[in-house]
C-alpha positions as CSV (number, residue, x, y, z in Angstrom):
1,X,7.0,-2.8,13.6
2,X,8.7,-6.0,14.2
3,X,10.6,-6.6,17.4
4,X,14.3,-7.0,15.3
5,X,13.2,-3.7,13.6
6,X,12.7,-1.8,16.3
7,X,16.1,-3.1,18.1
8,X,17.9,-2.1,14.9
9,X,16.2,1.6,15.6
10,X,16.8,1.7,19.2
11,X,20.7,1.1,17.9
12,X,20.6,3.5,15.5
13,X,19.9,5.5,17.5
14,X,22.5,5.2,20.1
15,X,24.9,4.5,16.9
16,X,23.8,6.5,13.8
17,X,27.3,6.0,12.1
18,X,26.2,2.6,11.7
19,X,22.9,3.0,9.9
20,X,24.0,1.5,6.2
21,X,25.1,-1.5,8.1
22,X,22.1,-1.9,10.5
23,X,20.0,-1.4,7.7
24,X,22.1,-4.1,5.6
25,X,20.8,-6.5,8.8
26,X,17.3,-5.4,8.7
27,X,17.4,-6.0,5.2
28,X,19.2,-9.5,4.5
29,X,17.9,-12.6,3.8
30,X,21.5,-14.6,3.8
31,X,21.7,-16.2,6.8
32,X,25.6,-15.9,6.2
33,X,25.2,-11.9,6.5
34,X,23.2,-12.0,9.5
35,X,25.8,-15.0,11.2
36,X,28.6,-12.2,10.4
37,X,26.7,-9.2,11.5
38,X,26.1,-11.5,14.9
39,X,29.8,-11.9,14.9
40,X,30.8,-8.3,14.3
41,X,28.3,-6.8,16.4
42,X,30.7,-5.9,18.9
43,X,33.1,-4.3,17.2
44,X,30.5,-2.6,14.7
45,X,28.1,-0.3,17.1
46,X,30.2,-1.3,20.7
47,X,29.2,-2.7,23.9
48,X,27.5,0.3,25.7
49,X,23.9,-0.2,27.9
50,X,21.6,0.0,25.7
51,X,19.7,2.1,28.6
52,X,16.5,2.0,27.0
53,X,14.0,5.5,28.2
54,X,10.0,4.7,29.0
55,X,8.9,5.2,25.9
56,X,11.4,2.8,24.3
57,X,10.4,0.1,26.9
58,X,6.6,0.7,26.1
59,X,7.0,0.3,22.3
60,X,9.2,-3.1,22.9
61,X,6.5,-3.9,25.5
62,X,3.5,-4.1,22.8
63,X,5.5,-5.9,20.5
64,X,5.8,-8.6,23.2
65,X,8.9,-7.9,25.5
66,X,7.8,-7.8,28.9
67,X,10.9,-8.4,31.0
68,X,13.7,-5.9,31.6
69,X,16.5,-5.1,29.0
70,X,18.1,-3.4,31.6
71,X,21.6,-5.3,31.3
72,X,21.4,-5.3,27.6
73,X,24.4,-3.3,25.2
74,X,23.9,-2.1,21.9
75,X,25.9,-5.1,20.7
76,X,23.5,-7.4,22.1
77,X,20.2,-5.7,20.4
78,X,22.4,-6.2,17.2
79,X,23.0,-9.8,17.8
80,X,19.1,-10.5,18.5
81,X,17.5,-8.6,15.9
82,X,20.2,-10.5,13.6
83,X,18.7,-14.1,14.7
84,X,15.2,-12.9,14.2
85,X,15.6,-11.9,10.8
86,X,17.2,-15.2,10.2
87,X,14.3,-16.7,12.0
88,X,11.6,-15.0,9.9
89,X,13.5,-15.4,6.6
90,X,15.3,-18.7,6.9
91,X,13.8,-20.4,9.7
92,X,15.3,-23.6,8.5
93,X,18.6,-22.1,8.8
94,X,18.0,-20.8,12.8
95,X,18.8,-24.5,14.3
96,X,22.7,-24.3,12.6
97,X,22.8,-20.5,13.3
98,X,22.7,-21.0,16.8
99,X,24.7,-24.0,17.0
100,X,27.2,-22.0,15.0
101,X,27.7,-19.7,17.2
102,X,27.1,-21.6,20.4
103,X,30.1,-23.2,19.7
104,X,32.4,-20.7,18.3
105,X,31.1,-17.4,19.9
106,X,32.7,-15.6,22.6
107,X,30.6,-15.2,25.7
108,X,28.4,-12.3,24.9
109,X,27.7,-14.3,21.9
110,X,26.3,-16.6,23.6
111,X,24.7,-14.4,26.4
112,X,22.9,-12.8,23.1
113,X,22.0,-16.1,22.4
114,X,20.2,-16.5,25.0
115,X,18.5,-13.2,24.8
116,X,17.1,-13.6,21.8
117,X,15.3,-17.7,22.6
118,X,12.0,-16.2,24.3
119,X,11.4,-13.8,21.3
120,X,12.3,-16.6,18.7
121,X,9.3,-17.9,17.0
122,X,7.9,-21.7,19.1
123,X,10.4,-20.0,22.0
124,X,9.7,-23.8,23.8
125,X,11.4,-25.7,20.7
126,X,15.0,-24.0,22.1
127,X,14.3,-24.7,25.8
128,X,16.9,-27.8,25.6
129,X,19.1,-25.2,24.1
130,X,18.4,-23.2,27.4
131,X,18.8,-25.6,29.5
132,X,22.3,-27.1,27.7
133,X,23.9,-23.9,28.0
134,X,23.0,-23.5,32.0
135,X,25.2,-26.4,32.1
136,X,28.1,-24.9,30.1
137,X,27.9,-21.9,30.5
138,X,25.9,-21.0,33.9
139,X,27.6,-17.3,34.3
140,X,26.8,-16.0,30.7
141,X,22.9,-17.6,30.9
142,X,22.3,-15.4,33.8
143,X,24.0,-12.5,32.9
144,X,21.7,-12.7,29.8
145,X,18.4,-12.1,32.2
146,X,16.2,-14.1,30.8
147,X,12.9,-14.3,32.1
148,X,13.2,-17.2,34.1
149,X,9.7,-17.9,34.1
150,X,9.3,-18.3,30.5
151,X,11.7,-21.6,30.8
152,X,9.2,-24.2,31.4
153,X,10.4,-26.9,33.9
154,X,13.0,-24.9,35.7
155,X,11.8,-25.0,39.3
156,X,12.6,-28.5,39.6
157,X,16.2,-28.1,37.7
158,X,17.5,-25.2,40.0
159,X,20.7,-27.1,41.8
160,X,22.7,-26.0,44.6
161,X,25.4,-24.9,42.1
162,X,22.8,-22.9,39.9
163,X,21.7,-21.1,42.9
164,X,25.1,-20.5,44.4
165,X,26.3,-19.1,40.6
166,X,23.0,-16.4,40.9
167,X,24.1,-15.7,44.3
168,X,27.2,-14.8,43.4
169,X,26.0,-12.8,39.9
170,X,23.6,-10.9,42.6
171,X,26.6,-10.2,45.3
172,X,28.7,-8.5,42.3
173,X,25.9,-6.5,40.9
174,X,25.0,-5.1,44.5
175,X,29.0,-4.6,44.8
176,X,29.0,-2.7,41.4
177,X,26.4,-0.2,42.9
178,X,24.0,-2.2,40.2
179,X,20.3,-3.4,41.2
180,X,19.9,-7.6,40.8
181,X,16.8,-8.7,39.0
182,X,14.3,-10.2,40.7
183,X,14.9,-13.1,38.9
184,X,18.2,-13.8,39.9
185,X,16.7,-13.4,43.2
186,X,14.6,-16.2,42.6
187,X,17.3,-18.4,41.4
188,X,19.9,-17.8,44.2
189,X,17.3,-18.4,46.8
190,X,15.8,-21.7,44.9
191,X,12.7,-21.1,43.9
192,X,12.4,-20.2,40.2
């Protein structure tokens, strides 16, 4: 099962009034529907943890998702299983997709955004993508846990202001009774 299948399963899950539309996602090969299914997401299944269980994490894990969704929502598994069905049936349409909503999505748009670059197909093609919206956008970047490793060149790119932002995304987790990842850690202490 593909990785965009199985996140419209885990949401089913957590959302089963929703199944005709998740399956509408799963199913499309308009871009346009999957643009407007990244758009409703929200409002469609919510915005609650997606708190996956081990099992969950172990199936996600041999389709090739080794870092923590811990901070994920339900909303966000929508939004990224939406741009990997666009990327597997219109991968000529991706580039404009996330452009699209880049520029006219609300912030956990574009936190979903970039979610969903390290499972997109040549993940190192959208590192400038990456990398353009930790200027922009620093706060929703880290709030979207990427797997800092996986961005090639970032060591060198961490600034005073990056690591004072991950600082700062670290102090309010630990103040909201909520455990940092370790690669905030890295960041806020400069050496990603």
């Amino acid at each position: 099962m593909s990785v965009a299948a199985q996140l419209l399963d885990l949401v089913e899950r957590r959302a089963p009034v929703s199944r005709c539309w998740l399956r509408v996602i799963g199913d499309a090969g308009d871009v346009a529907v999957l643009e407007a299914a990244f758009a409703e997401a929200s409002r469609r299944v919510g915005a609650v943890s997606l708190a996956l269980d081990d099992a969950e994490v172990t199936a996600l894990a041999r389709a090739g998702v080794h870092w923590s969704l811990a901070a994920w929502c339900v909303d966000d598994a929508v939004r990224v299983a939406a741009l990997l069905v666009a990327a597997q049936r219109a991968p000529a349409e991706v580039e404009g997709f996330i452009v699209r909503r880049r520029q006219h999505g609300d912030a956990r748009q574009r936190a979903a955004l970039m979610r969903a670059l390290p499972l997109l197909p040549d993940a190192r093609q959208w590192v400038a993508i990456a990398i353009d919206a930790r200027r922009g956008d620093v706060r929703a970047v880290l709030e979207a846990d990427l797997p800092l490793a996986r961005i090639v060149g970032l060591g060198p790119r961490v600034t005073e202001q990056l690591a004072a932002v991950a600082a700062r995304v670290v102090a309010t987790r630990r103040a909201a009774g909520r455990r940092p990842p370790l690669e905030l850690w890295r960041l806020s202490w400069g050496t990603a």
